[in-house]
C-alpha positions in Angstrom: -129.2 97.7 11.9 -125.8 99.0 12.6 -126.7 102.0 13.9 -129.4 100.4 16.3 -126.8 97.7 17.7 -124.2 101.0 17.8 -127.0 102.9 19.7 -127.8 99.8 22.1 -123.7 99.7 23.2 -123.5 103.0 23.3 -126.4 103.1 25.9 -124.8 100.0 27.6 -121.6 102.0 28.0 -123.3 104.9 29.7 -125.6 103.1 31.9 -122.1 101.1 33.1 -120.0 104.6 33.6 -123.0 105.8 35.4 -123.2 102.5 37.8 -119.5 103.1 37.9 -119.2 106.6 39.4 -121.1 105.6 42.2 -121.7 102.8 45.0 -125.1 102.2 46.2 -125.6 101.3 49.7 -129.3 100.5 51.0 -129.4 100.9 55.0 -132.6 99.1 56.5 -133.4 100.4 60.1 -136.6 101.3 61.7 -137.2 104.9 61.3 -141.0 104.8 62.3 -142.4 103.4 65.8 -141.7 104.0 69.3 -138.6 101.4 68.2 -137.1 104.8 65.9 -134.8 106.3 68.6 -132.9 103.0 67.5 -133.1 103.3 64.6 -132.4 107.3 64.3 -129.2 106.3 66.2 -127.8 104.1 63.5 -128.7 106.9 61.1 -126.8 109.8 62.8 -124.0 107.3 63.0 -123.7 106.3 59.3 -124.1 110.1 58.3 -121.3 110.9 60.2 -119.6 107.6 58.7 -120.1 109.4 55.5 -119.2 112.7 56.6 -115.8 111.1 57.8 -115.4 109.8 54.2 -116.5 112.7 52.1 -119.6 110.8 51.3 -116.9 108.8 49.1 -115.6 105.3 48.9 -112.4 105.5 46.8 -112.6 106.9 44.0 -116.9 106.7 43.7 -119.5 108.9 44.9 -122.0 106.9 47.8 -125.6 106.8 47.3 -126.9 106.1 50.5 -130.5 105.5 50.6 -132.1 104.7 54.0 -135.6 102.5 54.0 -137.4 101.9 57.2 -138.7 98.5 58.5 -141.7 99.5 60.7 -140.5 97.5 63.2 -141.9 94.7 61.2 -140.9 91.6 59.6 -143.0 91.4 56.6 -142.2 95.6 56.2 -138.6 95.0 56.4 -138.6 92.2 53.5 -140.9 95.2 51.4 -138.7 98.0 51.6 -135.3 95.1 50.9 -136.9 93.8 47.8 -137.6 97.5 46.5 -133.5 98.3 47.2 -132.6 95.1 45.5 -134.8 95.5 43.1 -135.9 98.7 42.1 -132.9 101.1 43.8 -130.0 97.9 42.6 -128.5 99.2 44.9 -124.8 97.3 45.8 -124.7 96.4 49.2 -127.4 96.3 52.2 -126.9 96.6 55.5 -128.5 97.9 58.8 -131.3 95.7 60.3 -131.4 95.8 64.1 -134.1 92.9 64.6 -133.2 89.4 64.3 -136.8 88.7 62.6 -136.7 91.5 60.2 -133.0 90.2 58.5 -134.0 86.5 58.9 -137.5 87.5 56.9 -135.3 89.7 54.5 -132.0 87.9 53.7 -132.9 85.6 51.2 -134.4 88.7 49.1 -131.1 90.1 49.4 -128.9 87.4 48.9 -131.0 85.8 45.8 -130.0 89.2 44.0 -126.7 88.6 44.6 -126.1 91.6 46.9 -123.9 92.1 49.8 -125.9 92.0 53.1 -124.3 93.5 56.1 -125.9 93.0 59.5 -125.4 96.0 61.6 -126.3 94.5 64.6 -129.5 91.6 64.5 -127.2 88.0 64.6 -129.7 85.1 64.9 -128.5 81.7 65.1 -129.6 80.1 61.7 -127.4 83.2 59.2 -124.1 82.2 61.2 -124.9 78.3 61.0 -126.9 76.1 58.2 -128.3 79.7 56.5 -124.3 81.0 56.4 -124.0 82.6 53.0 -120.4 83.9 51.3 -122.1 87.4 50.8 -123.3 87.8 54.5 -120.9 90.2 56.6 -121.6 90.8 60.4 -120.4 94.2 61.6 -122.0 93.3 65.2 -122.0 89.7 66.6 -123.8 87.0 66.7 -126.8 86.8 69.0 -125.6 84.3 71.6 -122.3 85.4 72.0 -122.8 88.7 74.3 -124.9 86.5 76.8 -122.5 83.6 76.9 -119.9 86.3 78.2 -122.6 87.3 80.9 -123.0 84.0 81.3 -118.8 83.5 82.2 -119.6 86.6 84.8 -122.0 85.1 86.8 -119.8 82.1 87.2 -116.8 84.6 88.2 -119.1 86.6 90.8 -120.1 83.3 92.3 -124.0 83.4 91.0 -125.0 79.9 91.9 -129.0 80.5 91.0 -130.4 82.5 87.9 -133.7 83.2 87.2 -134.3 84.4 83.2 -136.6 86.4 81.6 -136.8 87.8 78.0 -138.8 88.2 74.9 -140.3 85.5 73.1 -138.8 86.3 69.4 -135.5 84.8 67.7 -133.0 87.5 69.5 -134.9 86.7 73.0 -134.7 83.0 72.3 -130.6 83.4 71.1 -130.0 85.5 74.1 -131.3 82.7 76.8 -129.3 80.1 74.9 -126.3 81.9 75.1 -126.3 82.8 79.1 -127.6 79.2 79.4 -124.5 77.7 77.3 -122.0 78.9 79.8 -123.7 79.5 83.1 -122.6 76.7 85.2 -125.0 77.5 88.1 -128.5 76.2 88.0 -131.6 78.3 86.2 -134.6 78.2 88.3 -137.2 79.7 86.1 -137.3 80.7 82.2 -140.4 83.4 81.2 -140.7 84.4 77.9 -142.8 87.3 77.4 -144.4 88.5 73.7 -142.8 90.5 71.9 -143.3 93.9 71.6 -146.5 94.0 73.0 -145.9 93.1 76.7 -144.9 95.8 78.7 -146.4 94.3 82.1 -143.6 92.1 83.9 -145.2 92.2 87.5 -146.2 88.3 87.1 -143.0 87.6 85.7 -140.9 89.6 88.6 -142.9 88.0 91.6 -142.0 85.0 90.2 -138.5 85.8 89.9 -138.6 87.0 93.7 -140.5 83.9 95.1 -137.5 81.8 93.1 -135.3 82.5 96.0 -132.3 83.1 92.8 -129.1 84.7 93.3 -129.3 86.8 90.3 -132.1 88.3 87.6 -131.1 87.7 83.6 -132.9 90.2 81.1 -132.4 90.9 77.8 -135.3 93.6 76.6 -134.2 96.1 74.2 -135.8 99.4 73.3 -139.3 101.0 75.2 -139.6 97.2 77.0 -136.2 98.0 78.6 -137.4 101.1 79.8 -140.9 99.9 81.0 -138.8 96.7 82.9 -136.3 99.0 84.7 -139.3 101.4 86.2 -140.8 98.0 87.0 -137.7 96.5 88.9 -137.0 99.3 90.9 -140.8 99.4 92.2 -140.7 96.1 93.1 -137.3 97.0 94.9 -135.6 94.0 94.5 -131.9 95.4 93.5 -130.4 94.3 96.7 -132.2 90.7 97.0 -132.2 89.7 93.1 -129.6 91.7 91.7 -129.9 92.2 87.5 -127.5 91.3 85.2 -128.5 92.9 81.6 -127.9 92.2 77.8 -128.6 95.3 75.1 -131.2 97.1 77.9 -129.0 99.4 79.1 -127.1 101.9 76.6 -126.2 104.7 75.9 -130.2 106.0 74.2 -131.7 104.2 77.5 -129.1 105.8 80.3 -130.2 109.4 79.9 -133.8 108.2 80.1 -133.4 106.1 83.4 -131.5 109.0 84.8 -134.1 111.5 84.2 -136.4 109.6 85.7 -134.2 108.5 88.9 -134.2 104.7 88.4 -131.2 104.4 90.4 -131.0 100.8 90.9 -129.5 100.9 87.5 -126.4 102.9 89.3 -124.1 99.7 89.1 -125.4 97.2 87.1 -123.4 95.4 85.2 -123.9 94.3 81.1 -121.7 92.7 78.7 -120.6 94.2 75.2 -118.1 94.3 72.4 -117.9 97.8 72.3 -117.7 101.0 75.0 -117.0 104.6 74.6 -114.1 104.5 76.3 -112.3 102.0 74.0 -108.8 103.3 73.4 -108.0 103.4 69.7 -108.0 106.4 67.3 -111.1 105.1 65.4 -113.2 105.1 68.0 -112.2 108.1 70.0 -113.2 109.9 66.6 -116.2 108.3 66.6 -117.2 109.2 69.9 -116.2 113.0 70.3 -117.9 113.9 66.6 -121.2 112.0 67.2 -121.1 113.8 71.3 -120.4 117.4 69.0 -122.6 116.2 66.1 -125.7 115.5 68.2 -124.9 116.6 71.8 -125.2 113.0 73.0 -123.4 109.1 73.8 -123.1 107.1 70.7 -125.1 103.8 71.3 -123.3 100.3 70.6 -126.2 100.1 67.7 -124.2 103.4 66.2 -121.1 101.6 66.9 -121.9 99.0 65.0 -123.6 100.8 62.2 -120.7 103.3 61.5 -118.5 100.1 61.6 -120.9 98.6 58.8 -120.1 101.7 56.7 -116.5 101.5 57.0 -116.6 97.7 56.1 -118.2 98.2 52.5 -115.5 101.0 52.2 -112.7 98.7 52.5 -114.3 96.4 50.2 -114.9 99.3 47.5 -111.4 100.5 47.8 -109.7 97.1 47.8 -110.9 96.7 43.9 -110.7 100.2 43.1 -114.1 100.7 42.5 -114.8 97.8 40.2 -118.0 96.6 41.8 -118.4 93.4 40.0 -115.3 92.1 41.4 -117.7 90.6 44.1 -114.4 88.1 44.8 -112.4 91.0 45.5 -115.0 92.8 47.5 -115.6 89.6 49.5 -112.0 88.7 50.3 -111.5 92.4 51.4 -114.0 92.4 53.7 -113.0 88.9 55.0 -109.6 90.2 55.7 -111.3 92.8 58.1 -108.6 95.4 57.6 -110.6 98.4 58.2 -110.4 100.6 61.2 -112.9 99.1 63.7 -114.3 101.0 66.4 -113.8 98.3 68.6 -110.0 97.4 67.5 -108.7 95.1 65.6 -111.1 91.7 65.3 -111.1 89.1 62.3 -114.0 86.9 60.8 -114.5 83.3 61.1 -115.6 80.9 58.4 -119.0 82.2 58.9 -118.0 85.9 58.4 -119.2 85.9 62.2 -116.9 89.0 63.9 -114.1 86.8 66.3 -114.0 89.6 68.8 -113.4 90.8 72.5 -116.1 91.1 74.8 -116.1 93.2 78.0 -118.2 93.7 81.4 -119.6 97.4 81.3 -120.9 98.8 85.0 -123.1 101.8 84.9 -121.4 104.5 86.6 -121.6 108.5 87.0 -119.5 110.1 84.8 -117.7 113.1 86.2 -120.0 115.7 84.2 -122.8 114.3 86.6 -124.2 111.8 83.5 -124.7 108.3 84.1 -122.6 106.6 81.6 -120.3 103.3 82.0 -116.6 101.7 82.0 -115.3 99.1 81.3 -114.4 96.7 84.0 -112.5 94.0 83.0 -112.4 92.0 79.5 -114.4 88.7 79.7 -113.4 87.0 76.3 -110.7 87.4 73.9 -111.2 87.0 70.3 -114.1 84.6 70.9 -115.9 82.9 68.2 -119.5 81.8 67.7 -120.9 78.2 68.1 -122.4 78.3 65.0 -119.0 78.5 63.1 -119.1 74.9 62.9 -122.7 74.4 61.1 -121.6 76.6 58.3 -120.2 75.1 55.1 -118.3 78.0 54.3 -114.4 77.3 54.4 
């Protein structure tokens, strides 16, 4: 009997040195679909994340293992329950769809993990669904609309018409231009989601409003498939477009190439731009540009951000990853070096951060790029803050 209970601690000792000597991060993105070039982003930019770290956080190896979503809901819950459950791994993050991380949260949090968003924000996780192991390394959904929303007012938009996809981020992304637009909104479409790539209805509606300004939000191939759409119509000069997470830095080369020049001088609004002047982030943007011979996109941002999070949080117990208070209060304190600059968390672990107008320009290498214009908010915070329980 001795030597079996001997045998059993002695296995229980390994098994804990060997959890020990590593920290495993689960990273759910969408790595299949026409919705991968996304998804491949976030990917080059948390290899380089690890690169920049010597695949280390503190003193312990990273296994990274990266799981793809399909672009679906019920996909993204499968392939989080098998990291959770079958990987263990420590922390998961990624998940740029508001519908996959609201479908997949409680699989994660129920475990007892750490779930970092890398981008997707919806309402409900920042308010009544706010959970002291859920870290945002993005923003929540509303916020980067309301600051579009504050531009329209300052560019003397009196009329708006609003269209956008009918799923949880196309819902949060009308309520947020909506919450601080103080002009009035003369039509709301919302169009399925992803299968609607037709907006010719939509646009001659938009036209026959008689609206000052256009308000979109369509990530991904529907961005793309809007813009060519737009431009045909040739509306730029009698409904200009004001944009949310349709134009970056993956879209930009593909509207150039194919001449959609009404883009030339739209305006968006953002947390993040290349051109951000910190050390982090000027790092971040001349490896990736040498790495992969392109623009990072604000979903690389984020999700080399997300990366540098957990590290903080590693290093802050020393490696001791069931120090889950430790881990929480270090990533809480946001004392990592952001891409974006400095920025602290609310009681929602909701990023309080700046947010900027972005113009498309042409940068002097003859690539259509942007700059920043002016700075819309300072360290705003959420509406949702004050739904959450969390102190």
């Amino acid at each position: 009997m001795k030597k079996l209970i001997g045998a059993a601690l002695a296995a229980t000792m390994l098994t804990s040195l060997a959890h020990a000597a590593e920290v495993k991060i689960g990273f759910v993105t969408t790595l299949t679909t026409g919705a991968a070039v996304i998804g491949k982003d976030q990917q080059n930019a948390v290899n380089l994340a690890m690169k920049h770290m010597g695949n280390k956080m503190g003193n312990l190896d990273v296994n990274l293992i990266f799981a793809d979503d399909g672009f679906k809901p019920e996909t993204g819950k499968q392939a989080t329950d098998k990291l959770v459950k079958q990987d263990d791994v420590d922390f998961v993050a990624g998940y740029i769809w508001s519908n996959v991380l609201l479908a997949s949260r409680k699989s994660a949090l129920d475990a007892g993990k750490f779930l970092i968003s890398a981008n997707a924000g919806p309402g409900p996780v920042a308010g009544k669904l706010c959970n002291e192991n859920f870290f945002s390394a993005s923003w929540q959904n509303d916020q980067t609309p309301m600051a579009m929303g504050e531009v329209l007012n300052q560019n003397g938009v009196k009329s708006l018409y609003i269209i956008a996809p009918n799923y949880a981020a196309g819902k949060g992304m009308v309520a947020g231009v909506k919450a601080t637009f103080k002009g009035e909104i003369l039509g709301t479409d919302m169009t399925k989601w992803p299968s609607q790539l037709d907006f010719s209805a939509e646009l001659a509606k938009a036209k026959a409003s008689g609206a000052d300004g256009l308000f979109i939000f369509y990530p991904g191939k529907a961005g793309g498939a809007f813009m060519k759409q737009y431009q045909q119509a040739g509306l730029k000069d009698s409904l200009p477009l004001y944009t949310v997470f349709t134009v970056d830095a993956l879209s930009l080369p593909k509207f150039q190439a194919a001449n959609f020049t009404d883009v030339l001088g739209s305006q968006f609004t953002q947390q993040w731009d290349p051109t951000l002047d910190n050390e982090q982030n000027k790092r971040f943007v001349a490896d990736f540009r040498a790495e992969y011979g392109s623009y990072p996109s604000f979903y690389a941002a984020q999700a080399y951000d997300s990366m540098f999070l957990i590290k903080s949080a590693v290093e802050a117990v020393n490696g001791d990853l069931t120090d889950m208070d430790g881990m929480r209060a270090a990533m809480k304190s946001a004392s990592y070096p952001s891409v974006r600059g400095e920025y602290t968390y609310g009681n929602n672990h909701m990023p309080i951060q700046n947010f900027y107008l972005r113009e498309v320009v042409v940068g002097p290498d003859g690539n259509w790029t942007t700059k920043v214009v002016k700075t819309v908010f300072e360290a705003h915070q959420d509406s949702y803050a004050k739904d959450c329980p969390l102190k």
